[in-house]
LUMTOR-380823 format. One record per residue (C-alpha): x, y, z; residue in one letter; residue number from 1. Coordinates in steps of 0.2 Angstrom, whole numbers, plus 2048, in hexadecimal, padded with zeros to 3 digits. Example, Ala and Ser with C-alpha at 12.3 -4.5 7.8 and 13.67 -1.06 7.14 Angstrom:
  px  py  pz res   n
 83E 7EA 827   a   1
 844 7FB 824   s   2
***
This chain:
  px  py  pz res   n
 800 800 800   x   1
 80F 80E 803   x   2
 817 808 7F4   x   3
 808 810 7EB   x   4
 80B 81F 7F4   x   5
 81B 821 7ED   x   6
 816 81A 7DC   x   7
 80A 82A 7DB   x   8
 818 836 7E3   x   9
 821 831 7D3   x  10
 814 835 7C5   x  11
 817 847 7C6   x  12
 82A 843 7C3   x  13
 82A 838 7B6   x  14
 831 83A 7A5   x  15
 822 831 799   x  16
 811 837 796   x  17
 805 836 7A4   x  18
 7F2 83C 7AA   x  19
 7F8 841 7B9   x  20
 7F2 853 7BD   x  21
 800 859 7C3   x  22
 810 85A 7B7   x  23
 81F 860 7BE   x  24
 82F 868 7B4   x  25
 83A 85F 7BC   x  26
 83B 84D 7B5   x  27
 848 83D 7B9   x  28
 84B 82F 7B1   x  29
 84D 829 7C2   x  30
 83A 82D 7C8   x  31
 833 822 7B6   x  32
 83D 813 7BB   x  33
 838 813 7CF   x  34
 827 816 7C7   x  35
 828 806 7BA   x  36
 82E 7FB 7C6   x  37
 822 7FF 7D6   x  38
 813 7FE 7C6   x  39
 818 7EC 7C3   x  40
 819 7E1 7D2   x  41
 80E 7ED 7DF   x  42
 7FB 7E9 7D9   x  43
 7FF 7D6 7D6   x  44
 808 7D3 7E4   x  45
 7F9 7DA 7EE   x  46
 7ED 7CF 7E2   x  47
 7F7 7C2 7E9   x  48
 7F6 7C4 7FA   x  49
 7E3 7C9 7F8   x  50
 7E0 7B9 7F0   x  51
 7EA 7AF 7FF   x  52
 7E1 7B9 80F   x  53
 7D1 7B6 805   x  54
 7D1 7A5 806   x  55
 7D9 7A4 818   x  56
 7C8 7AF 81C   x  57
 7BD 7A5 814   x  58
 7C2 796 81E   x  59
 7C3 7A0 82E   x  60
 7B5 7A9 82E   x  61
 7A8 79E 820   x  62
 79F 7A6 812   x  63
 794 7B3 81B   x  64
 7A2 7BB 828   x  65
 7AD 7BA 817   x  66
 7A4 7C4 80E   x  67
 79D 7D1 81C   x  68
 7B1 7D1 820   x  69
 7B5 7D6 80D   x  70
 7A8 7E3 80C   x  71
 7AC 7ED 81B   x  72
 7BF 7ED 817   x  73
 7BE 7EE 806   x  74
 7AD 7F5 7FE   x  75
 7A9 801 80C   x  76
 7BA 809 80E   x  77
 7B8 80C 7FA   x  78
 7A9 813 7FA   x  79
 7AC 820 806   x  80
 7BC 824 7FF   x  81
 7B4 825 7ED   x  82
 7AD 838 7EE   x  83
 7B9 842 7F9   x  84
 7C7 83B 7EE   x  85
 7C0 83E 7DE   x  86
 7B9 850 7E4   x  87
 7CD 852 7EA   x  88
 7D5 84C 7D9   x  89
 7C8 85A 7D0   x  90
 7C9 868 7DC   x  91
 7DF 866 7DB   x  92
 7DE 863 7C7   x  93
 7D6 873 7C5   x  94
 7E0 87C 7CF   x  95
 7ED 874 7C8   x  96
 7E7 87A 7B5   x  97
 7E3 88C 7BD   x  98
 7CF 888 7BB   x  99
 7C1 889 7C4   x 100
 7BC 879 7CF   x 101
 7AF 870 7C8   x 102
 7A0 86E 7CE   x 103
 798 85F 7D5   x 104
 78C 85A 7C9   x 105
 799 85D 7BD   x 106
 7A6 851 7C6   x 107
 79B 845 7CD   x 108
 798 83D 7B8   x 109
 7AA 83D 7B8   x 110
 7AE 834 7C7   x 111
 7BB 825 7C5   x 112
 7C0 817 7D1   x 113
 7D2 823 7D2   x 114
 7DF 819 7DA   x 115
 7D3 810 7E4   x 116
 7D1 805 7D2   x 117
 7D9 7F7 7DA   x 118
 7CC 7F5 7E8   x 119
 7C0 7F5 7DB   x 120
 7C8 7E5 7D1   x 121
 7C8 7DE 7E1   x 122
 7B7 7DF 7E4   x 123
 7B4 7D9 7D6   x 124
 7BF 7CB 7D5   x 125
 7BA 7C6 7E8   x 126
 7A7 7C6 7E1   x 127
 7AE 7B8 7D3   x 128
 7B5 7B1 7DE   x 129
 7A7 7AC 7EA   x 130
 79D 7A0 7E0   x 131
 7AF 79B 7D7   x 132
 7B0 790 7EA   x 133
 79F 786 7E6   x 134
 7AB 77D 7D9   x 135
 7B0 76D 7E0   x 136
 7C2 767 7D6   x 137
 7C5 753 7D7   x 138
 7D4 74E 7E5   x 139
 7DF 74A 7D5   x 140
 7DD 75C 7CD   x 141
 7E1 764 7DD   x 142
 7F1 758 7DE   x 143
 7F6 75C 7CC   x 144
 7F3 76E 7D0   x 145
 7FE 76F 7E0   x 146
 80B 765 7DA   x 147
 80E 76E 7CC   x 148
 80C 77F 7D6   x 149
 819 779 7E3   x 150
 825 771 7D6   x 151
 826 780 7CD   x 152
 827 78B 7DB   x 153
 836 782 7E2   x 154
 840 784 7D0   x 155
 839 795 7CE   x 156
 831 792 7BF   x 157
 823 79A 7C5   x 158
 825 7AA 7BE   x 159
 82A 7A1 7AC   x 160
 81A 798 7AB   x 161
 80D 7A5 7B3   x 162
 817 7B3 7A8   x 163
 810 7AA 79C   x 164
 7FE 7AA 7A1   x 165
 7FD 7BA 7A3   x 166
 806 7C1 796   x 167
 7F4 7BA 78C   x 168
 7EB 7C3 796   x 169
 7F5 7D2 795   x 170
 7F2 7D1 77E   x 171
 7E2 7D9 77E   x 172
 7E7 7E8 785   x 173
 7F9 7E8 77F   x 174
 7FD 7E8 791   x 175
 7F3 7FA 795   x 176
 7EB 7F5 7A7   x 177
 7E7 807 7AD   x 178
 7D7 809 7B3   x 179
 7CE 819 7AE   x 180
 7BA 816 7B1   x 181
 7AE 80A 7BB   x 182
 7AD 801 7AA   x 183
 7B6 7EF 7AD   x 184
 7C4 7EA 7A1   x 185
 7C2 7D8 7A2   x 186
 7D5 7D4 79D   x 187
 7DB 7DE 7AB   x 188
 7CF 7D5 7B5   x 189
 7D6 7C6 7AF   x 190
 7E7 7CA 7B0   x 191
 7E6 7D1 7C5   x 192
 7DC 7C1 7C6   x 193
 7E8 7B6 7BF   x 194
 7F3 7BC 7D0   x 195
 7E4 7BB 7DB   x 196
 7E0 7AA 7D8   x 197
 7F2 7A5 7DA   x 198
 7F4 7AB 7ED   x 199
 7E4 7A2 7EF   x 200
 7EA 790 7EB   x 201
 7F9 793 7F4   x 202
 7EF 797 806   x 203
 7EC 784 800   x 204
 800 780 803   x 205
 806 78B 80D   x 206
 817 783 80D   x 207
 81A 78C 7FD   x 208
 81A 79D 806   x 209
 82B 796 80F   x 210
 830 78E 800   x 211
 82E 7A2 7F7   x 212
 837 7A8 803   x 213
 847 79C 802   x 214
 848 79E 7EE   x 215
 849 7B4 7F2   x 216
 857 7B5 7EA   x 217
 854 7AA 7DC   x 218
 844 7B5 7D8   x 219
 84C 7C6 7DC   x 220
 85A 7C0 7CD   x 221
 84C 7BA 7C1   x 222
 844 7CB 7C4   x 223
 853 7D2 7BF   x 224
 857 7CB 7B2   x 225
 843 7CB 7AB   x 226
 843 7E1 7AE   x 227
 854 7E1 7A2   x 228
 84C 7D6 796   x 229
 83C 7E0 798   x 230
 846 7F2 795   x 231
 851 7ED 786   x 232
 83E 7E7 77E   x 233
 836 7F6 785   x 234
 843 801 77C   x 235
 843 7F8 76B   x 236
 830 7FC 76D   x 237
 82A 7EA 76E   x 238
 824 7EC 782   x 239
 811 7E8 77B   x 240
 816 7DB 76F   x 241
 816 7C8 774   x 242
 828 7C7 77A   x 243
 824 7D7 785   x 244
 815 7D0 78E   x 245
 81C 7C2 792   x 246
 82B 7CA 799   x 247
 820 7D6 7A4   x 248
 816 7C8 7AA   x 249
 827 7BF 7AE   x 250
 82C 7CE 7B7   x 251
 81C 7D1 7C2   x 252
 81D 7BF 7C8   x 253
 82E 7BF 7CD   x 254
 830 7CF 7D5   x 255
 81F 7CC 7DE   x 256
 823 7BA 7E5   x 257
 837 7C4 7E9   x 258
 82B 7D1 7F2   x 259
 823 7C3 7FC   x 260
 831 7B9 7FF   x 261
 83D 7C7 806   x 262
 82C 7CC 813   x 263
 82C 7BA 817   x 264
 840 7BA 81B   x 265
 842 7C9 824   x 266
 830 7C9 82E   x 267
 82F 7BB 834   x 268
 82E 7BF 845   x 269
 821 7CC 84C   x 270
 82B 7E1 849   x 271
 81F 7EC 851   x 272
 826 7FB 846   x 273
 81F 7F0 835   x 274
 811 7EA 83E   x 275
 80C 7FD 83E   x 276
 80D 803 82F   x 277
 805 7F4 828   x 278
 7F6 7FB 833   x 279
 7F8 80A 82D   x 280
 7FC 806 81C   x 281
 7E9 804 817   x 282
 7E3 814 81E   x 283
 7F2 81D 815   x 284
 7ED 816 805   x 285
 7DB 81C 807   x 286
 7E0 82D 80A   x 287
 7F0 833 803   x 288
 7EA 837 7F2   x 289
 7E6 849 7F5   x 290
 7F6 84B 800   x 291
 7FF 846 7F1   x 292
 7F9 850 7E5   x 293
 7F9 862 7EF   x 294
 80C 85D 7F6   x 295
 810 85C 7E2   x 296
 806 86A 7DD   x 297
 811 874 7E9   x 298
 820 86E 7E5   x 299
 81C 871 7D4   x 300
 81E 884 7D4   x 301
 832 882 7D9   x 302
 840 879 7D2   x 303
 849 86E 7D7   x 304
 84F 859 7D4   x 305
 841 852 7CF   x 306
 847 841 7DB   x 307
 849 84D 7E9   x 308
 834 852 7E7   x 309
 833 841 7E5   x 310
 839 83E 7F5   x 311
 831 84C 7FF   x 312
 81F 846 7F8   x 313
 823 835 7FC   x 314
 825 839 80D   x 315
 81D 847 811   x 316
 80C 840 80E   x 317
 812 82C 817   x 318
 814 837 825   x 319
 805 842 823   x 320
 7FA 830 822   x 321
 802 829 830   x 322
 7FF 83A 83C   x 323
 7ED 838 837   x 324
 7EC 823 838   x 325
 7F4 828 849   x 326
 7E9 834 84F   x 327
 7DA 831 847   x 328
 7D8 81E 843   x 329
 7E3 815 84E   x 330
 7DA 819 85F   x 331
 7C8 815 85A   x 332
 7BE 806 852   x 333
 7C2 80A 840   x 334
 7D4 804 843   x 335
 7CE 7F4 845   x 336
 7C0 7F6 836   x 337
 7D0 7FB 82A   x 338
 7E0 7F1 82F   x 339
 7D9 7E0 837   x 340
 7E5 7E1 845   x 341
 7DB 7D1 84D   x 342
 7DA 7C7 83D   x 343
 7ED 7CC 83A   x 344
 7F2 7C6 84C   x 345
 7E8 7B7 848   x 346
 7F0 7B5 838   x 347
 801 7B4 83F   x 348
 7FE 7A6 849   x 349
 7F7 79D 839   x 350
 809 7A1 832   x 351
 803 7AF 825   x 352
 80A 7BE 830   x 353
 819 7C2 825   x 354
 810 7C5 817   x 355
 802 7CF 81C   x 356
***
């Protein structure tokens, strides 16, 4: 969730075409790249996670506390969010442009899910889901299935073969999965799906989150050496052609099982500074939109490195939403609505701590 606060610090900065409202002089190189490489791995890695937490749930809590669970942590937050945000991102635009705020009849046509669009999939995906678990798999699927997950999990083929999935459900779009209206993009669906359902089967084994986290290194080199590969095609101009796709998919799967693995090596014992800011991390997201968008606005109107705005955007609205989170959310009931801390501490005896 903070990494998407520092992927939207960076849109301001960044040295290729954009619909961000704010467009500062000062451009890096530097920003695009932090920018790229946040973009790929961030929303599956958190479709993965979403998919393995949502089963754990649904066993914990059954069908009914499952989805009441879902929809105060995941459709009510979005809907409350959905009007200030949206008022926000209209109200700084136009100051932005130098023109007169719109007004609320005007806006209110124009609304969008803004960065919240994730949420949204989610819901959607979650909603699929549901009557996806009335579908009963014979005991010798479900072995094929987990054997071939675990086999190529252990030699970190993973990424190889679901690069590959993806990568077709990347080709309608040419790999475009921005979100700019409630109007569903069924390949995107698809393609954060594809993540989703993943992170679900392995709540089935959870031995395979220790085995992620021995083979780290071995993603964190395939990553590596996927994003060069991806950069040479993306500069011959082939980043939306087959070999491109694949590529990308390649690289989201290894950088998000590297993301999980590295959590699940260094956290695997309780840090109550981490513990926090995953509590907060939810409530940050939520909010920090607007923040973003003034503190860039300002900063705009000087010069200056553009990695240096970067980083005083960055932090400057972290430690705006966690000044908030702690004053405003973390000493009364909505604390507990917005970060889970019991199902988390429950979690952790489960095993699934370190990743949440």
């Amino acid at each position: 969730m903070l990494l998407g606060i520092v992927a939207h610090s960076s849109l301001a900065y960044v040295t290729f075409e954009t619909a961000w409202p704010i467009q500062d002089s000062d451009r890096s190189v530097g920003a695009s790249a932090f920018f790229v490489l946040i973009f790929l791995f961030r929303v599956p890695a958190f479709f993965i996670l979403s998919g393995f937490f949502s089963r754990l749930l649904l066993n914990r809590l059954g069908m009914r506390g499952f989805l009441t669970n879902r929809s105060l942590r995941i459709a009510l937050p979005f809907l409350i969010a959905l009007v200030p945000v949206n008022l926000a991102f209209f109200g700084i635009s136009a100051a932005a442009a130098g023109t007169p705020m719109p007004g609320v009849r005007d806006t209110i046509p124009a609304f969008t899910p803004m960065h919240l669009w994730f949420l949204y999939y989610l819901m959607i995906t979650l909603l699929l889901a549901v009557p996806a678990t009335l579908v009963r798999l014979s005991p010798r699927t479900i072995a094929i299935v987990d054997t071939a997950l675990a086999r190529a999990t252990s030699w970190c083929l993973l990424p190889l073969a679901l690069g590959v999935v993806t990568a077709l459900t990347l080709w309608p779009t040419r790999g475009d999965v921005l979100i700019h209206s409630f109007a569903v993009r069924p390949s995107v669906l698809a393609y954060f799906a594809v993540f989703f359902l993943v992170g679900w089967w392995i709540q089935r084994q959870r031995s395979l989150i220790s085995l992620i986290g021995a083979r780290t290194g071995h993603y964190a080199v395939l990553s590596s050496v996927a994003l060069g590969a991806l950069a040479v095609t993306v500069g011959a101009g082939q980043g939306s052609d087959p070999l491109g796709l694949i590529l990308r998919g390649v690289a989201a799967w290894a950088l998000s099982l590297a993301f999980i693995g590295a959590f699940v090596r260094i956290f695997d014992r309780a840090w109550p500074s981490i513990e926090y800011l995953v509590d907060a991390s939810y409530w940050s997201y939520l909010t920090h939109f607007p923040i973003v968008l003034g503190l860039q606005l300002v900063l705009s109107r000087w010069a200056g490195p553009a990695i240096g705005k970067l980083a005083a955007v960055s932090l400057g609205t972290i430690a705006l939403c966690l000044l908030s989170y702690h004053a405003l959310v973390r000493p009364t009931f909505l604390d507990r609505a917005l970060s889970g801390r019991r199902a988390a501490r429950a979690g952790r005896h489960e095993g699934a701590s370190s990743i949440s």
